[in-house]
N, C-alpha and C positions, 0 to 999 in steps of 0.2 A: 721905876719909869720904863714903859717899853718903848725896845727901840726900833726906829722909822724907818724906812728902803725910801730913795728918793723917788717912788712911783706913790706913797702916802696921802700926795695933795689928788694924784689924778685918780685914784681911788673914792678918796671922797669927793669930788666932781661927777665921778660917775656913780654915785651913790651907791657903792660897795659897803655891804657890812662888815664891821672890822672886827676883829676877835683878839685873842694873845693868841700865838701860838711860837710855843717855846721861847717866850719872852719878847717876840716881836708883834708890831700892830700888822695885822694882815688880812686880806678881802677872804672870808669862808664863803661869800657868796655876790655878785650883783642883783643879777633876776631872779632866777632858782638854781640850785645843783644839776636838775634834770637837764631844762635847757641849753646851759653852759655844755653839759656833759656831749647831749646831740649834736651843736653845734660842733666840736671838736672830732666826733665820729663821724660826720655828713660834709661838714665847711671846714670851719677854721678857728683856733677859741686862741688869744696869750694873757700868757700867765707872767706876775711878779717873781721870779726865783730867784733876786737880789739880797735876799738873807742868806742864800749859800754860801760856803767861802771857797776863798782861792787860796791856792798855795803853789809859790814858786821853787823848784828845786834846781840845782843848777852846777856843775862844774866838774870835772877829767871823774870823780867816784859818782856823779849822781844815780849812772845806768844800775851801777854794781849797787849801791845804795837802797833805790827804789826795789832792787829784786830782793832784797836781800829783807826788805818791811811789807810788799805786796804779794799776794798772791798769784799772781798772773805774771805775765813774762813780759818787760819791759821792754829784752831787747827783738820783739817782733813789728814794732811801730817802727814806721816810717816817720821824717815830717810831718808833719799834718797829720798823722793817723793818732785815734784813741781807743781807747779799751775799757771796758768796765772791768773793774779792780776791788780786793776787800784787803783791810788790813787787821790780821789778827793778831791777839796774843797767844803766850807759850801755849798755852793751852786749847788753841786754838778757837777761840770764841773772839765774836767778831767787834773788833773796834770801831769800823766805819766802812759805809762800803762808798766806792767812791767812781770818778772817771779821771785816767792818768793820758795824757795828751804831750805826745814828743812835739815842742817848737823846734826845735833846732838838736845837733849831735849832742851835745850837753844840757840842751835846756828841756825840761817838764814844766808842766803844769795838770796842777790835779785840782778840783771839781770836786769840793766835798760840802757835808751835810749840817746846815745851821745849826744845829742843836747838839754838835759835834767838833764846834771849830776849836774851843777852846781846850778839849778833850783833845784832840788828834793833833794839834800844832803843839801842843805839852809833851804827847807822847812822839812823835818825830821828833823833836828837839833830845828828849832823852837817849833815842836809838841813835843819834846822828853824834853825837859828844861820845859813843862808843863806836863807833865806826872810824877803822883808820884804812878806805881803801881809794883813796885820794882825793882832792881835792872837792868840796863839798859846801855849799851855800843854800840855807833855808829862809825863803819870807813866808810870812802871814802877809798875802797882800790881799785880803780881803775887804780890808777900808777902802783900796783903791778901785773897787768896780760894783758897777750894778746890772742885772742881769735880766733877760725873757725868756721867754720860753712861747716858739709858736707853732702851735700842731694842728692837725688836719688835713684831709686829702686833697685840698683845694690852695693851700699854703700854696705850694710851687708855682701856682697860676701867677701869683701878682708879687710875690717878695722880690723880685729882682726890680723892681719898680720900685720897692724903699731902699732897697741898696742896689745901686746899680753900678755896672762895670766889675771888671778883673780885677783879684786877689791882689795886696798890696804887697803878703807877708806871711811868711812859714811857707807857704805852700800852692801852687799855681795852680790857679784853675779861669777859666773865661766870664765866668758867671757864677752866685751865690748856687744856683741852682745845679752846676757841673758837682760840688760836693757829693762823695758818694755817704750812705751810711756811716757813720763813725770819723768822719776829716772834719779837720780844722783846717781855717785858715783866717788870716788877719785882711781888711778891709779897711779902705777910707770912709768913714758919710760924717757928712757937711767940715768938719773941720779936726776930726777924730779917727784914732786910730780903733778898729772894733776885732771881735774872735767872732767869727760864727763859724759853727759847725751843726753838723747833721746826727743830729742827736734829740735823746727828748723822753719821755715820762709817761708817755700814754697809750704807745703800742702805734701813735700815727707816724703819719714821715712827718718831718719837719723839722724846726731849726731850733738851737739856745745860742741865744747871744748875749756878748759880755763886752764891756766896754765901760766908760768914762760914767757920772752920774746925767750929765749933762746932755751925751748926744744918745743914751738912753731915753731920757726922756723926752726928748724930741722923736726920737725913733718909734716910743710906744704912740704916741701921737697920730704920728705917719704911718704908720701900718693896720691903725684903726679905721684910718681916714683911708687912706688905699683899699684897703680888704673889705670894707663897707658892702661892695658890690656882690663879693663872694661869700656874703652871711658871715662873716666873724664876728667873735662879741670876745669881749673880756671875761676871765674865769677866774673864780678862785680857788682856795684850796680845797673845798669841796668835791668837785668836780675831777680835780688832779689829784683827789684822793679814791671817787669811783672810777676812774679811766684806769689808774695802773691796776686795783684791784681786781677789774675784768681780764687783765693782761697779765695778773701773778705777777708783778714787777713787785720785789721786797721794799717796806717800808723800813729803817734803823729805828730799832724801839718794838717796835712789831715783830716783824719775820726774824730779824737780827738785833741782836746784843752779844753784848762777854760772856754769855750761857752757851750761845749757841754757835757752832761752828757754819761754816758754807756747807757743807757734805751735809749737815741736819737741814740744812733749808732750802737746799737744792740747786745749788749752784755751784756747783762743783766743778763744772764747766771751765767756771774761772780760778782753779788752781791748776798752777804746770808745776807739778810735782819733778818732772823731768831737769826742770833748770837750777839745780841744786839749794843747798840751804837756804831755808828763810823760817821766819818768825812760828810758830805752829804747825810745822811740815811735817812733825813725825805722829803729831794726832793728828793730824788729815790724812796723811797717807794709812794709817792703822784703820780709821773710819771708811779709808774709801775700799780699802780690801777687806775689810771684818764686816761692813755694816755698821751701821748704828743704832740707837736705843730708841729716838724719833726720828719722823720724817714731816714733812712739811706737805700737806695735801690741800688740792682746791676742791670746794664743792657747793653745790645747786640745791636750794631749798625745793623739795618736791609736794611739802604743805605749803597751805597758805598761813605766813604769820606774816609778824613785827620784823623788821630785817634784824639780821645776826650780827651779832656785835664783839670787837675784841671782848676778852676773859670771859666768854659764855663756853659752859663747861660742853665736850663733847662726847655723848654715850653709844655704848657699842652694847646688846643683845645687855640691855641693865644694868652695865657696868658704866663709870664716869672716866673714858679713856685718854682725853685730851683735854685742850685749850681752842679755841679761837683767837688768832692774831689778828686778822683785821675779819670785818665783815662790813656788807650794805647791801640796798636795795638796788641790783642794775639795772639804770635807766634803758641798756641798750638790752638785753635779754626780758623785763620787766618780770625780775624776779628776785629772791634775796640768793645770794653768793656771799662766799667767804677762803679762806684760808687757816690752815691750825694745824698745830702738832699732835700727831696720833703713832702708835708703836706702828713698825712695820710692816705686823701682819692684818693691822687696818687700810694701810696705804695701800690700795688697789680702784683703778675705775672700778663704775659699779657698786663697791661697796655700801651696802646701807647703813647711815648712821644716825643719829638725832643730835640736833641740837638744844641745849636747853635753854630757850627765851624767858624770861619773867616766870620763871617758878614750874613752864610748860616745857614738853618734849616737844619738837617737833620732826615729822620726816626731812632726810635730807641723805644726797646721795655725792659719792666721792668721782669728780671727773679729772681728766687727763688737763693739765694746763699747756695754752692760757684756757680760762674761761671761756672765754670771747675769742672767736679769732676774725683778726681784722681782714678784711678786702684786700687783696696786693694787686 
């Protein structure tokens, strides 16, 4: 039986096709992918991301805790402030990559990936029963929220119209729209408490919000109905699966698994090596001063084919030198793009390589990420 996010019934009212994905019933499309896609690069598109899960960590060791299983430095958040985050094992391959958000001196909240909750609230439980650096409280509170997600350059025009007025909670600000990049903070609408923060999936500005089942769904309602004027439509996963890929935004499963470390996939960015031990620090930091064996490149079909697709083998001067991790056809460049693992001395813009579609080579050339770069 899969299982339903309570945006399910407004789904099929809006006659979203439903798919499984990773065991959930979810919209892969309304209209088309393209459309959806446009409107989110021009207007404004939300997304279901109520399958994600939440996880509460909390108490005098949470700081020391969370540095000590994430990658990235916990103690540089303020209130309100988040971070994208990975958490590896010994070996430095990645268990989940996530967003870790300080509510308060002791209190987190981390922002992790559906098809991963029961994997990563197993594996935190485990590291936390060996942890004695004080006082330390773990929930699975992802039964208790449903989420959105609304991007686009046009967003900011009219969201302060579905939520309106100042910050209730975590963190002050006058308006949804004072959020900088990366803040959280807590809101009243209609009779509920809500998180929005400035964050999001697709390379646009714009906001994910988390909150109750109930004033979610009244909320998706009202932002439809508001934003109507500013071209918004609903999207599914289709579309927030060609948006991040224009943006080299890693998919887990894709870019990332227990294979592969952040330093092979290029995000290295989010390890602070500097803030002493944690979970896979000493093959990261060897990876990040030696090199590694792959690298993680984007690149631009310069034939006309079939768009590229994960596990399509990648060739170099007749050799079969990589993988393909994700690939598609981009609506916003109208062409096929991808992402894959190739040796190092592949990994260069420019580089010409092929990919192999349905039994054929085709041209295709290595560019600098993202793909796409959005309008600021």
């Amino acid at each position: 039986m899969l299982k339903r996010t309570a945006l399910f019934f407004a789904h099929q009212k809006l006659g979203g096709k439903l798919i499984d994905f990773g065991g959930w019933e979810m919209p892969v499309q309304y209209t088309s992918i393209t459309d959806e896609h446009l409107a989110v690069r021009s207007a404004a598109g939300i997304f279901d991301i109520s399958h994600m899960g939440e996880v509460t960590v909390s108490g005098s060791g949470a700081e020391a805790f969370l540095n000590s299983v994430l990658t990235n430095d916990v103690r540089k958040l303020a209130s309100g402030q988040g971070q994208y985050t990975l958490m590896c094992n010994e070996q430095g391959g990645v268990i989940d990559d996530l967003y870790a958000y300080r509510l308060s001196v002791n209190v987190y909240f981390l922002v992790i990936n559906a098809s991963r909750i029961e994997a990563d609230v197993a594996w935190l439980q485990a590291q936390a029963a060996k942890f004695s650096g004080g006082e330390l409280n773990l929930t699975d509170a992802s039964h208790h929220y449903a989420a959105i997600a609304v991007q686009g350059p046009k967003v900011k025009d009219f969201i302060c119209q579905c939520i309106p007025g100042a910050s209730a909670s975590v963190f002050q600000v006058n308006a949804v729209t004072d959020l900088k990049k990366n803040q959280l903070a807590g809101f009243h609408f209609e009779q509920h408490s809500i998180f929005v923060a400035r964050t999001g999936y697709t390379g646009e500005d714009g906001f994910e919000i988390i909150g109750p089942d109930s004033a979610i769904q009244h909320l998706w309602d009202k932002i439809l109905a508001v934003g109507a004027p500013f071209g918004i439509k609903p999207c599914g996963l289709g579309a927030r699966d060609t948006l991040r890929t224009e943006v080299c935004y890693p998919l887990y499963g894709h870019e990332l698994d227990e294979q592969t470390t952040p330093i092979e996939a290029g995000v290295g960015f989010f390890v602070a090596l500097d803030k002493g031990e944690f979970n896979g620090r000493a093959v990261l930091a060897e990876q990040k001063t030696n090199g590694t064996q792959k690298k993680l490149v984007a690149f631009k079909m310069t034939d006309k084919s079939a768009p590229p697709r994960p596990h399509y083998p990648i060739w170099v001067d007749g050799a079969s030198v990589g993988i393909v991790t994700s690939g598609t056809q981009s609506p916003s460049l109208n062409c096929g793009i991808g992402m894959g693992f190739v040796p190092p001395e592949v990994a260069k813009p420019d580089m010409k390589i092929e990919i192999e579609i349905r039994g054929k080579r085709f041209a295709a050339v290595v560019v600098s990420k993202p793909i796409y770069k959005v309008a600021k």
